[in-house]
Backbone as a chain_set.jsonl record, in Angstrom:
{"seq": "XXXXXXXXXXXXXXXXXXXXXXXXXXXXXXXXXXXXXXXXXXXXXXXXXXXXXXXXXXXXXXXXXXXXXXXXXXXXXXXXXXXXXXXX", "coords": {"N": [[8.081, -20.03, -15.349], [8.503, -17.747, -12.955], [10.751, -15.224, -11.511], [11.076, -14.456, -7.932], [11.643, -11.02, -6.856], [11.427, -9.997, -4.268], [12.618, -8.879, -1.41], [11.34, -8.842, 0.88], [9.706, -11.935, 1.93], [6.363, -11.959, 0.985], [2.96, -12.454, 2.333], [-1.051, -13.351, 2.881], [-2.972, -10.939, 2.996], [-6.05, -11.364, 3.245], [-7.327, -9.735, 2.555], [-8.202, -7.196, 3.809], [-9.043, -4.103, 5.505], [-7.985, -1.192, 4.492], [-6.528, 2.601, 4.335], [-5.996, 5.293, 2.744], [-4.198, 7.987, 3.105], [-3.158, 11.107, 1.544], [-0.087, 13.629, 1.012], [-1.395, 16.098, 0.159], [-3.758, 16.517, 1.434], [-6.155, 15.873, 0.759], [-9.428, 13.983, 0.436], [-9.519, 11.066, 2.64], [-8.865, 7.695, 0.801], [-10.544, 4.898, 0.129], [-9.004, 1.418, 0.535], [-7.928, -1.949, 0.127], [-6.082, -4.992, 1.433], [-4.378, -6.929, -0.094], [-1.626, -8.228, -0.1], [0.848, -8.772, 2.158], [4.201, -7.495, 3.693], [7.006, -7.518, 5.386], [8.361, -5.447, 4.111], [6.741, -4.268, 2.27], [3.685, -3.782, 0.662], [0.639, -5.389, -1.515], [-1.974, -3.518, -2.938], [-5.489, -3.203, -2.994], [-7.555, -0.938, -5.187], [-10.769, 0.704, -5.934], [-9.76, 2.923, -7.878], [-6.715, 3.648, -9.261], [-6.014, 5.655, -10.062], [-6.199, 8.629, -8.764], [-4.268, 7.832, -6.592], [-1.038, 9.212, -5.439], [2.237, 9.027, -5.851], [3.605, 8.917, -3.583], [2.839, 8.176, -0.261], [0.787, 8.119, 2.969], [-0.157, 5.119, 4.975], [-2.827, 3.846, 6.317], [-3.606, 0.343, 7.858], [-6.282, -0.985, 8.949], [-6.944, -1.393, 12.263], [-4.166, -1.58, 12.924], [-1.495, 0.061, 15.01], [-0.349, 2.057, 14.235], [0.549, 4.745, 11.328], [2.111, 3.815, 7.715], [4.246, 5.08, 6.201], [4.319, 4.838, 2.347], [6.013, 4.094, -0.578], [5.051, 4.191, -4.318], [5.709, 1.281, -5.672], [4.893, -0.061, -7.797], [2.718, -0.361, -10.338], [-0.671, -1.894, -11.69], [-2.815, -1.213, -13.729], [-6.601, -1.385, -13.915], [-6.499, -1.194, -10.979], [-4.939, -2.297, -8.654], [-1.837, -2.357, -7.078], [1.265, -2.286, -5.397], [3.011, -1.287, -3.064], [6.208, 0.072, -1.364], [7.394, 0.009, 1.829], [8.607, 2.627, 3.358], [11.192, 4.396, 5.832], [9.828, 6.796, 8.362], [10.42, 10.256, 8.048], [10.015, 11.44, 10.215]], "CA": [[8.374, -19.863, -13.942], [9.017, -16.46, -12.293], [11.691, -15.148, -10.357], [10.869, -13.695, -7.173], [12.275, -10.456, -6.71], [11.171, -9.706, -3.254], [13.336, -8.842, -0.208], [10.654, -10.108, 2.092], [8.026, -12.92, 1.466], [4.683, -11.306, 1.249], [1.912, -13.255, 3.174], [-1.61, -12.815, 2.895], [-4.036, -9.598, 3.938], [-6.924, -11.561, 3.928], [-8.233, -8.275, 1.992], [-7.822, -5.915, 5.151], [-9.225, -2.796, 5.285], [-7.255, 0.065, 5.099], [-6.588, 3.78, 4.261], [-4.609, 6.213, 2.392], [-4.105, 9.394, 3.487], [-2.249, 12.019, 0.805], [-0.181, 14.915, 1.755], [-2.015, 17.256, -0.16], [-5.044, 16.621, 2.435], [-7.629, 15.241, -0.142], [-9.95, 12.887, 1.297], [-8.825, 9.517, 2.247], [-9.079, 6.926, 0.045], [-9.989, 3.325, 0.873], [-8.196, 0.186, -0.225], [-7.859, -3.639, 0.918], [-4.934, -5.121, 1.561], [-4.408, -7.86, -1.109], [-0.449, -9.212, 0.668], [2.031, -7.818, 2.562], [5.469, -8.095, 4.155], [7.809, -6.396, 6.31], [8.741, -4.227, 3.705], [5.778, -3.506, 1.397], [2.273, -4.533, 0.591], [0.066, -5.308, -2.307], [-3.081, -2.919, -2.493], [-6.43, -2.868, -4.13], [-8.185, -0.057, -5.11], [-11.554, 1.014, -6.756], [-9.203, 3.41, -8.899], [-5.784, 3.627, -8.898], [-5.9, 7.179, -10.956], [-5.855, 9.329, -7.995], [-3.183, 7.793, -6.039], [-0.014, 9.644, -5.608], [3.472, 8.435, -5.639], [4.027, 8.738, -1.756], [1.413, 8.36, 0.475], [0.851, 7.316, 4.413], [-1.215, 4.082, 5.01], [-3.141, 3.086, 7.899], [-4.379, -0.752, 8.014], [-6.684, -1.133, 10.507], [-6.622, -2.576, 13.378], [-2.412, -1.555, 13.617], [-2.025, 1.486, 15.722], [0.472, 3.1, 13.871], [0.588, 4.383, 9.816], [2.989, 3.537, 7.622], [4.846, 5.722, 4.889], [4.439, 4.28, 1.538], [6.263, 4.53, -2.204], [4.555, 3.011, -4.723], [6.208, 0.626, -6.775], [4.202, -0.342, -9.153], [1.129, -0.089, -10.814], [-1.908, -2.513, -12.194], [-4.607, -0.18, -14.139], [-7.048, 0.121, -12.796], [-7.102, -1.468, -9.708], [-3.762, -2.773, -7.971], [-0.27, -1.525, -6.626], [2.784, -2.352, -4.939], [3.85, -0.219, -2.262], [7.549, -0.242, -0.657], [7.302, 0.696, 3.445], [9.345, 3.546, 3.629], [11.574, 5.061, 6.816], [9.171, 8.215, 8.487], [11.239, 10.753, 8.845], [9.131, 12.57, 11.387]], "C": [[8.929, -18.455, -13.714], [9.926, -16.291, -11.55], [11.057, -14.243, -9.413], [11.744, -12.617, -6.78], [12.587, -9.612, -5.291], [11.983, -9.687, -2.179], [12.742, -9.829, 0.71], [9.793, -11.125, 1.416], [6.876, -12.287, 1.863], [3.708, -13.031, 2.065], [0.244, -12.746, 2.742], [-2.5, -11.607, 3.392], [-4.932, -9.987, 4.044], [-8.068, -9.936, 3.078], [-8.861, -7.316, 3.155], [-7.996, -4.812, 4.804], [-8.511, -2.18, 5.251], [-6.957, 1.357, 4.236], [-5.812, 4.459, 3.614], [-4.813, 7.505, 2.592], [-3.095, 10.044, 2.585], [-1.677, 13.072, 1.234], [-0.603, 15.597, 1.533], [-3.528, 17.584, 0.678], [-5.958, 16.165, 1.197], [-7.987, 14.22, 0.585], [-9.509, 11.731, 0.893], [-9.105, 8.798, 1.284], [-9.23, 5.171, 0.455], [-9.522, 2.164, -0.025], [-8.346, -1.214, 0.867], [-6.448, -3.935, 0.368], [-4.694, -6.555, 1.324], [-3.165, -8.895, -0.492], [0.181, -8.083, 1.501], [2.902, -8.43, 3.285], [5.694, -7.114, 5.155], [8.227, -5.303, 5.482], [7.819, -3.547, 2.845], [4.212, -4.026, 1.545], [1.764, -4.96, -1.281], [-1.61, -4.806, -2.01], [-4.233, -2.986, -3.39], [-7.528, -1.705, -4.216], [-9.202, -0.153, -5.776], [-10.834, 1.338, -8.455], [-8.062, 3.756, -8.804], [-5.126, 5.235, -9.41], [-5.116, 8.305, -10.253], [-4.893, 9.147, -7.411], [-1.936, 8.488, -6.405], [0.954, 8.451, -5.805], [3.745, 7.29, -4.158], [2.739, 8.829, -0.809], [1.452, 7.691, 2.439], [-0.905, 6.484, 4.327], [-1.85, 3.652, 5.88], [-4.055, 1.815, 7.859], [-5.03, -1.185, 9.16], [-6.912, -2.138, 10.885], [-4.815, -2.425, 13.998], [-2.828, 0.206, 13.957], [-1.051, 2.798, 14.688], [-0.097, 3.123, 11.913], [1.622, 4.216, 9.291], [2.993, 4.359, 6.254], [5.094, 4.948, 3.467], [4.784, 4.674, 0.411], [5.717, 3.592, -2.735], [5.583, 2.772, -5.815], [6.403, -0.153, -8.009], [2.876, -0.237, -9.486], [0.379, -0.935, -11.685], [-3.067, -2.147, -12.385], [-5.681, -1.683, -13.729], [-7.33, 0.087, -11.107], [-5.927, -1.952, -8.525], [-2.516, -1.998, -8.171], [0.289, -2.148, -6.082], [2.759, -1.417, -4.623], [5.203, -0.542, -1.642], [7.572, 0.265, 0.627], [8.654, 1.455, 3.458], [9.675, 4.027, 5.348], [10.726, 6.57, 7.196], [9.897, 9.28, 8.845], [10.96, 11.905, 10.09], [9.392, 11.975, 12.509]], "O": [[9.885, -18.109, -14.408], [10.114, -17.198, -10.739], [10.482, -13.26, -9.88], [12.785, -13.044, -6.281], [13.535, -8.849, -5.102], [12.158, -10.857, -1.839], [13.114, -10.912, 1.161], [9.263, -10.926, 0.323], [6.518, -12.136, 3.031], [3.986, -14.227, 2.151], [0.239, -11.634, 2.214], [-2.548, -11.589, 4.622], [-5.497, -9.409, 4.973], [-9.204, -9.49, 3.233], [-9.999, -6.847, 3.15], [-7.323, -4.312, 3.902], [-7.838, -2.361, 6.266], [-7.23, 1.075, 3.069], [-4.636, 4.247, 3.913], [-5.805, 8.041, 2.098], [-1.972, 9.574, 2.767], [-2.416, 13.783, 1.915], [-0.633, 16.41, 2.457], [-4.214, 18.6, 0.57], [-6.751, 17.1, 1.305], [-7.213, 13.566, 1.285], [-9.21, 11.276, -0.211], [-9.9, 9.426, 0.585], [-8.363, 4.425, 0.911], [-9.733, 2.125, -1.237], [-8.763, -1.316, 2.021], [-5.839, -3.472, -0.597], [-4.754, -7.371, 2.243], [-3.404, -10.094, -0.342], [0.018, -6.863, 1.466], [2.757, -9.603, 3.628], [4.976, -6.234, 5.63], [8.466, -4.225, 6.025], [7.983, -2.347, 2.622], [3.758, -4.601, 2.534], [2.587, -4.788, -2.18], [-2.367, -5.365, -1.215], [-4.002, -2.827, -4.589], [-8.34, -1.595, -3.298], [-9.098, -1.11, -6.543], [-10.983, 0.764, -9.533], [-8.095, 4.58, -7.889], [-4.036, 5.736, -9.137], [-4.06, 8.834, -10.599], [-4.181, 10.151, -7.397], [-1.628, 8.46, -7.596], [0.644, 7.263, -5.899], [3.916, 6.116, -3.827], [1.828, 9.654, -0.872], [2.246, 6.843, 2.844], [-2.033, 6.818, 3.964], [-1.236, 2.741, 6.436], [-5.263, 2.046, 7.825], [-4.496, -1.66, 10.162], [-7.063, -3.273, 10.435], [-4.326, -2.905, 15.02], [-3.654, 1.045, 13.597], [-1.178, 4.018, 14.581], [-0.717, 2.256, 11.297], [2.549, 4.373, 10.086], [2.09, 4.362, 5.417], [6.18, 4.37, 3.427], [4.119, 5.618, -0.016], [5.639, 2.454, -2.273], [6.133, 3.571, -6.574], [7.274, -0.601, -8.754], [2.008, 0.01, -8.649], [0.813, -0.75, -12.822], [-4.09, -2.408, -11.754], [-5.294, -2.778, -13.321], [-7.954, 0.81, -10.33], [-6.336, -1.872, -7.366], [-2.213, -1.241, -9.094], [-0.295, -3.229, -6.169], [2.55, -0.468, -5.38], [5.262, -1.738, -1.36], [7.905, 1.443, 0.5], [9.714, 0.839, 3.569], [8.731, 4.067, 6.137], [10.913, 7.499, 6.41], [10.106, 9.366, 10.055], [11.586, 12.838, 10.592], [8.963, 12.436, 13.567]]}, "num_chains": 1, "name": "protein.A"}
């Protein structure tokens, strides 16, 4: 049995499109959106190689993006992100 370590309860994504944008400007990257919460998500990628650290996310269909750290990593294809404060 596991302990859950989670602030929020994740829910499903339904595998939801959505986007990562890097600051270094490299072209987006797309991903599906495996769970998520109020405070993070779980993401799936093709390749998880390229991903940075920090990144902004846009799931579409929400109008806004959201600032993401990642917090973990599943070669070669899954992540954990933590929804970060924007400070812009």
């Amino acid at each position: 049995m596991s302990i859950e370590k989670r602030r929020f309860p994740r829910t499903p994504g339904n595998n939801q499109a959505a986007v990562v944008y890097t600051q270094n400007g490299a072209r987006p990257i797309m991903c599906t959106v495996a769970d998520i919460s109020e405070g993070g998500a779980g993401l799936t990628f093709v390749d998880i190689s390229a991903i940075p650290d920090v990144f902004q996310l846009e799931i579409k269909g929400e109008a806004k993006t959201r600032l993401c750290k990642v917090a973990w990593r599943s070669a070669p294809h899954r992540m954990g992100v933590a929804f970060q404060q924007d400070p812009r």
